[in-house]
C-alpha positions as CSV (number, residue, x, y, z in Angstrom):
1,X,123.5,70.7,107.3
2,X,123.2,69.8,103.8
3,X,125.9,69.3,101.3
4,X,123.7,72.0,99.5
5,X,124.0,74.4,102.1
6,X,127.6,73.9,103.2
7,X,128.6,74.2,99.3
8,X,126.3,77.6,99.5
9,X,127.8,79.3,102.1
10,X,132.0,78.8,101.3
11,X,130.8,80.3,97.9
12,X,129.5,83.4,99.8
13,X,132.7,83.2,102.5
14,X,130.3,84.6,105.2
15,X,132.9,85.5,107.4
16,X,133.8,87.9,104.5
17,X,130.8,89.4,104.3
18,X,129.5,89.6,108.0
19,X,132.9,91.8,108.1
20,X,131.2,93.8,105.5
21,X,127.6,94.1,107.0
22,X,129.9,95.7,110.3
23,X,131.7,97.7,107.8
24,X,128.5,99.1,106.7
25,X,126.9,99.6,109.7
26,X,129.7,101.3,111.1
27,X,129.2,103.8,108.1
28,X,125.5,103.8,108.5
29,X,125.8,105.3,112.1
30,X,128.1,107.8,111.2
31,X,126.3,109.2,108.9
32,X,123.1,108.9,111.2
33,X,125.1,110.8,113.9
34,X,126.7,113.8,111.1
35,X,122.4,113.7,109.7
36,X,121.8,114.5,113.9
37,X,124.6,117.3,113.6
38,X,123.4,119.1,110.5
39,X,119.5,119.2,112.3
40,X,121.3,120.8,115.4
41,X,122.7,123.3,113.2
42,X,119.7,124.3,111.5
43,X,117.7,124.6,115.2
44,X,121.0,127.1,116.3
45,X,120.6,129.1,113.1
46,X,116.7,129.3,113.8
47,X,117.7,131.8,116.8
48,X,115.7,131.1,120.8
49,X,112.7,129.5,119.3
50,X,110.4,128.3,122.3
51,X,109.6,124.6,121.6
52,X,110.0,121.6,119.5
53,X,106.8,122.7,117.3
54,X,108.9,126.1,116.3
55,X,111.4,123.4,114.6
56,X,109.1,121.1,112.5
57,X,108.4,121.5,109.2
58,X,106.0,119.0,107.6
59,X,106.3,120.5,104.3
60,X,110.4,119.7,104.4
61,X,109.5,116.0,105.7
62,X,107.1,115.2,103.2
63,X,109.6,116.8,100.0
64,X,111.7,114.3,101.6
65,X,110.3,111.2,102.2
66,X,109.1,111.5,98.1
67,X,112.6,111.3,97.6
68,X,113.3,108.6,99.5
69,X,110.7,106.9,97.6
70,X,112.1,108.1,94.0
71,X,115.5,107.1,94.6
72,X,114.8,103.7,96.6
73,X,115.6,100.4,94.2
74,X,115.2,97.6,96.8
75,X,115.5,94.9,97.9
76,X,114.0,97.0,100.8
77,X,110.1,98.1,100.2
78,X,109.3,100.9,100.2
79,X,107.2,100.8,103.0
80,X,110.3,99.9,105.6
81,X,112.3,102.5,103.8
82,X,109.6,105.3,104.6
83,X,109.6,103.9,108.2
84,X,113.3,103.9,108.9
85,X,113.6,107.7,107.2
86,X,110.5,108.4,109.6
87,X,112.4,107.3,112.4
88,X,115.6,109.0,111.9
89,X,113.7,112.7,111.4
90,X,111.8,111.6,114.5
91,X,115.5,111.4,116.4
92,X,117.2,114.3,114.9
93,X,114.0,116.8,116.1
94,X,113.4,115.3,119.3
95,X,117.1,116.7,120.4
96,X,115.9,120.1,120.5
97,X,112.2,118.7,122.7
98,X,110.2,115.9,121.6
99,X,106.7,116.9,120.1
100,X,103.7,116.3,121.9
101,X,100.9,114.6,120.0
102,X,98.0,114.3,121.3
103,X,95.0,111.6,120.0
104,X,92.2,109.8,120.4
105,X,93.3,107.0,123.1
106,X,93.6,105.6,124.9
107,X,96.8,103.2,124.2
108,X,96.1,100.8,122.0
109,X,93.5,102.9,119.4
110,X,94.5,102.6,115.6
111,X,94.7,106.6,116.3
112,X,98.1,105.8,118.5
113,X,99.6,103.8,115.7
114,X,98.4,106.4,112.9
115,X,100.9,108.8,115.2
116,X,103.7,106.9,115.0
117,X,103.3,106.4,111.4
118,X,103.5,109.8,110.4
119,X,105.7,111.7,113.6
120,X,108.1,108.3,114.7
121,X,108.2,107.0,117.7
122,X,110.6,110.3,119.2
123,X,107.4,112.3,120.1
124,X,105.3,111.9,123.3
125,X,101.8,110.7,122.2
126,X,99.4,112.1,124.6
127,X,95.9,109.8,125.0
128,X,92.9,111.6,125.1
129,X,89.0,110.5,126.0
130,X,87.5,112.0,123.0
131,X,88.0,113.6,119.8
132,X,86.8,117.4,121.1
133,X,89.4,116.9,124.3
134,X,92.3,116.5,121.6
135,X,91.0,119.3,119.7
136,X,91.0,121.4,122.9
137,X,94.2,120.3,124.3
138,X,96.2,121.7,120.9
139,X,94.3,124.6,120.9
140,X,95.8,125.4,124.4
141,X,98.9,124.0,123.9
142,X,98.9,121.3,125.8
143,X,99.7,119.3,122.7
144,X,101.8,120.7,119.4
145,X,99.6,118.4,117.2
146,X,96.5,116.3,117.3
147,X,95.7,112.9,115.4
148,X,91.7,112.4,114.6
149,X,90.0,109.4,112.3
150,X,88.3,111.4,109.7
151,X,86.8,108.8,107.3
152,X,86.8,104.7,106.9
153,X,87.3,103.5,103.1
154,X,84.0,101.3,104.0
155,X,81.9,103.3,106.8
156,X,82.5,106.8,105.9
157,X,83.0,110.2,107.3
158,X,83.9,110.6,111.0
159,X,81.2,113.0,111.8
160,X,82.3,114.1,115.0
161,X,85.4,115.4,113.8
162,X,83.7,117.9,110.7
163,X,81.6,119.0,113.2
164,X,84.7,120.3,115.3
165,X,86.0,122.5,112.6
166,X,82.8,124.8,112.7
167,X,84.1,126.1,115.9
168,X,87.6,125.5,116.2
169,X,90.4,127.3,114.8
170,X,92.7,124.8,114.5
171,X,94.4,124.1,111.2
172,X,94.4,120.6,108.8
173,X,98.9,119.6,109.1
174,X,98.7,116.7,107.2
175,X,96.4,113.6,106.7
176,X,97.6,109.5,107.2
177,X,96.2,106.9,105.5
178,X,96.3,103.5,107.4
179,X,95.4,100.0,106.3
180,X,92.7,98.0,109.3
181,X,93.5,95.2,110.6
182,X,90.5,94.3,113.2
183,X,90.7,91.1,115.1
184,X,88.7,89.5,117.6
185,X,91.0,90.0,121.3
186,X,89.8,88.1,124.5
187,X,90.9,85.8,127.4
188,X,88.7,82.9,126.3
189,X,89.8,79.4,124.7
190,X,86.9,79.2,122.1
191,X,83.9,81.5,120.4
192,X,81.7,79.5,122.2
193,X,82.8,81.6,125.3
194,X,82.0,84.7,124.1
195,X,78.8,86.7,125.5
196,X,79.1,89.8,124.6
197,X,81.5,92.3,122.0
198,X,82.9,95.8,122.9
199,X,84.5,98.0,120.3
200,X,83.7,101.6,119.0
201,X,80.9,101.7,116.4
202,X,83.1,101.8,113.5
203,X,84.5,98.8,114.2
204,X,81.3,96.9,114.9
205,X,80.2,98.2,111.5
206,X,83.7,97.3,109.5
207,X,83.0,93.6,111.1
208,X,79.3,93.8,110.4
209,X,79.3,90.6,108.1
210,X,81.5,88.5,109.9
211,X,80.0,88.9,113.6
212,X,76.4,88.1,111.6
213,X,77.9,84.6,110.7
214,X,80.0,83.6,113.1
215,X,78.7,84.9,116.4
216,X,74.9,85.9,115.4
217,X,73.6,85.6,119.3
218,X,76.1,88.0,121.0
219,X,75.4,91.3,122.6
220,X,77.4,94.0,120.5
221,X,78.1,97.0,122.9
222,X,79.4,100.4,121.1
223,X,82.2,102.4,123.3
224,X,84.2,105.7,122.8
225,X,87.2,103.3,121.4
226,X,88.0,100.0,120.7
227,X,90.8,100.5,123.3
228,X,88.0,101.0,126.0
229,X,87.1,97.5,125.0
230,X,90.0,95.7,124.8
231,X,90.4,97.4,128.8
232,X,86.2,95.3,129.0
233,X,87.9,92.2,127.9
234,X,90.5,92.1,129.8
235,X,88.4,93.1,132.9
236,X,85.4,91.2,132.1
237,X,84.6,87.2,131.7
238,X,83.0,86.5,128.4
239,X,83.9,89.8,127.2
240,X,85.7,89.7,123.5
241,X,86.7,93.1,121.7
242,X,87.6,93.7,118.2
243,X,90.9,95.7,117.7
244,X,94.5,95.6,116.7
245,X,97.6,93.6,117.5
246,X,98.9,96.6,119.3
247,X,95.9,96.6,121.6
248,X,96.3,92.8,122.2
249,X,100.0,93.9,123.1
250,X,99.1,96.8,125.9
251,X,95.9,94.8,127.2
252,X,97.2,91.2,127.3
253,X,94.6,89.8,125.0
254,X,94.5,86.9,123.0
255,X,93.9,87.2,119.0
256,X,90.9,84.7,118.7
257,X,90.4,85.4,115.4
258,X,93.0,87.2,112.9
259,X,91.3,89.7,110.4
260,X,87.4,89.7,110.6
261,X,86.9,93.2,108.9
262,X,84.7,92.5,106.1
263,X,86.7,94.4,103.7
264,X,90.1,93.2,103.0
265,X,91.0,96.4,101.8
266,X,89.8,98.2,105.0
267,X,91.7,101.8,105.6
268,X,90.7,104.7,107.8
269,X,92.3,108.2,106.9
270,X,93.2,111.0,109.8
271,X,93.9,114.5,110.0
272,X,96.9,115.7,112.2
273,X,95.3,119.2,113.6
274,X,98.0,122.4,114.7
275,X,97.4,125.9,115.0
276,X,99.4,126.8,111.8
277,X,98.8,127.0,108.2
278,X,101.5,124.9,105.9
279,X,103.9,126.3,103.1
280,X,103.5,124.8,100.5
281,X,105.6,120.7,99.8
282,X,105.2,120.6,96.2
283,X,102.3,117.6,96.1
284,X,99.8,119.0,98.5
285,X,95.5,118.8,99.2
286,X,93.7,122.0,100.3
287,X,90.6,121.3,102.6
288,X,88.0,124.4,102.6
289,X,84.6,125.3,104.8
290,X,82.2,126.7,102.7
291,X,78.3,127.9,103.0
292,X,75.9,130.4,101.5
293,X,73.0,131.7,102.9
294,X,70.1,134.6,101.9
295,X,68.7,134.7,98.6
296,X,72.0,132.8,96.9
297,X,70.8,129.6,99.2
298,X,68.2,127.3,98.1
299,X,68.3,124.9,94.4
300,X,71.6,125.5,92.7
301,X,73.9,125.9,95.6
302,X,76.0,123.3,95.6
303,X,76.6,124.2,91.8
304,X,77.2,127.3,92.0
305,X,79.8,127.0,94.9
306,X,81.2,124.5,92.6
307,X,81.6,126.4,89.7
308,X,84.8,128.2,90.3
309,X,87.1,125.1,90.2
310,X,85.9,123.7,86.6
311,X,86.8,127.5,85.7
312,X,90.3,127.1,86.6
313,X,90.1,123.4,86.2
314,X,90.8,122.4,89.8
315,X,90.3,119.0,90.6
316,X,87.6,118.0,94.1
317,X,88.7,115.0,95.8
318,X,85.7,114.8,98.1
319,X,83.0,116.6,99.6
320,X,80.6,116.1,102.6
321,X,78.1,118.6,104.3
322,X,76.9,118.9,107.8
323,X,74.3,121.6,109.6
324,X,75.6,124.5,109.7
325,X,74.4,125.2,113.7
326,X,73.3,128.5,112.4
327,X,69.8,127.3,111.8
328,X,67.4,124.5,110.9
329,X,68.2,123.3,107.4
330,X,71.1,125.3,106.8
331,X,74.1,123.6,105.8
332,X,77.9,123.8,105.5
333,X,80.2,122.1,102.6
334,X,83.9,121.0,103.1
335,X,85.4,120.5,100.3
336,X,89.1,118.4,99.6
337,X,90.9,119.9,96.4
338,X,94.0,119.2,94.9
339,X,96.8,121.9,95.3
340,X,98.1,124.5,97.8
341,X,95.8,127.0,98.7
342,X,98.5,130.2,98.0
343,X,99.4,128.5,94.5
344,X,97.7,128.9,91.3
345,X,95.3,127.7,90.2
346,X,94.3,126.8,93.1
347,X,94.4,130.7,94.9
348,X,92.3,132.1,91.9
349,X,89.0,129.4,92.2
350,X,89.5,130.2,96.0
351,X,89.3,133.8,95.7
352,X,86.3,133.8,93.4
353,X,84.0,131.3,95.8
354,X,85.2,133.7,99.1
355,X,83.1,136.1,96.8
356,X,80.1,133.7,96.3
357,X,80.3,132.8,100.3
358,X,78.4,133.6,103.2
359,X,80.9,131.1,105.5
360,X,84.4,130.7,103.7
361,X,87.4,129.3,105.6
362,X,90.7,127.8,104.1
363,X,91.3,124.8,107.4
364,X,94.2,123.6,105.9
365,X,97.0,123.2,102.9
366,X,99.2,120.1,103.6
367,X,101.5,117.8,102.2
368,X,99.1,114.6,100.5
369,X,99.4,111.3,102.6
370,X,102.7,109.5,101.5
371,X,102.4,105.4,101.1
């Protein structure tokens, strides 16, 4: 050790301070345990409620994690401070029964990790095949909440999952936004061994570029996830997928190649899906399902579906349209606002487009993706 160094730590006398850190810790689990007491008492004052779902509130969780970000001044980021707060809610509801989230799996899937970013790791995340089997399985109960990809900050909008909401009458809980990290997994030493590529389409497409340049010969091969082709790669001889370092984890996969999305700022957002609308947090996104049909269809739709939110001065975040099912050429609108759907100004625009509608449904008001 350096003269330097030694000098370094007599001025900090770390016996001192590791005393302290214990100190602190000690402190820091008591007040973890009383925070755990407190979120019992609040379940016994709630009266025989039947499950863990009957317990969370997301609008409470979001008002605060805000505050956790308001009031944090480091040297922790704000990121790790979100997680640990995440964490501890997690623990202090999963006392009563842990929630059951169901997503798209199966383990491995960027869908997983999106649940333990916004539930903690105290619930029991459920894998499903596809995105219309987690839909299903909250609508019977099977699962208190669902987590589907709904659009990639490079690829787009997960139809799939639109679609679902024309027949389904599940509600929007809250959205997630996670940043993409794709790399290449397999069981090979070198590129050269690769023959063929499995991941879901999205994931092919978010690697478009760098697949072109680097492995322009190889068979691509879409599946339902790019779980199911980590599973191929580790199954397979000259078999590479593309996901996450949580998929090399489950599946026992090398990472060939770190990072080969073509956008370094790659993201995917994703609804969590329950059976209940949301009070309102405070900071919060509406998503609506709108269509007109008869002699109010045809040039000028859009704009006049529009119209009552630059009346009130509401702001659209986003919209997308699919067909509508009903008919050939008929379509449906869902539209992202900001603001709770039971608050004005919000609740007046709403009320005057039910009015302009043929097809008018509120699928969700929920607390705005925290980061």
């Amino acid at each position: 050790m350096s003269k330097a160094s030694k000098d370094s730590e007599a001025a900090v006398d770390l016996p001192a301070m590791r005393k302290r850190i214990d100190e602190v810790d000690q402190q820091i689990q008591a007040l973890i345990n009383e925070r755990a007491r407190f979120a019992q008492q609040v379940g016994i004052s709630k009266g025989d409620l039947a499950a863990a779902v009957d317990y969370y509130r997301p609008e409470r969780e979001a008002e605060v994690l805000r505050k956790v970000l308001a009031r944090n001044e480091g040297p922790l980021r704000d990121e790790e401070m979100l997680r640990l707060f995440r964490e501890i809610m997690s623990a202090c509801l999963a006392q009563q029964e842990p929630l059951k989230v169901g997503f798209l799996g199966p383990e491995g899937t960027f869908t997983q990790a999106a649940v333990y970013k916004h539930f903690g790791h105290s619930v029991r995340a459920l894998p499903f095949g596809t995105i219309d089997e987690v839909f299903q399985e909250v609508e019977s109960g099977v699962a208190d909440f669902g987590v589907v990809p709904i659009e990639n900050s490079t690829e787009g909008t997960v139809n799939n999952t639109l679609d679902m909401f024309l027949t389904s009458p599940l509600k929007i809980g809250g959205e997630i936004e996670l940043r993409i990290e794709q790399h290449l997994l397999g069981t090979m030493q070198s590129l050269e061994k690769v023959e063929r590529v499995c991941a879901h389409e999205q994931a092919l497409a978010q690697c478009r570029g760098w697949l072109r340049e680097y492995l322009p010969q190889v068979e691509l091969i879409g599946v339902s996830s790019n779980a199911v082709g980590a599973r191929r790669a580790r199954d397979e001889s000259g078999t590479a997928a593309i996901g996450s370092d949580a998929a090399a984890e489950v599946y026992d996969l090398r990472i060939m190649v770190n990072n080969i999305e073509d956008s370094a700022d790659n993201a995917t957002r994703f609804l969590v899906i329950g059976r209940n609308l949301l009070a309102a947090s405070g900071l919060d996104k509406t998503t609506i399902m709108v269509s007109t049909s008869g002699t109010a269809a045809g040039a000028g739709v859009l704009h006049s579906l529009l119209q009552p939110f630059a009346t009130h001065g509401v702001n659209i975040t986003r919209i997308e349209s699919r067909p509508s099912r009903r008919r050939n050429w008929d379509y449906v609108f869902f539209l992202d606002i900001d603001g709770h759907a039971e608050q004005s100004p919000v609740s007046e625009a709403l009320a005057e487009l039910r009015e302009l509608s043929s097809l008018f449904r509120v699928l969700g008001a929920y607390p705005r993706a925290i980061s």
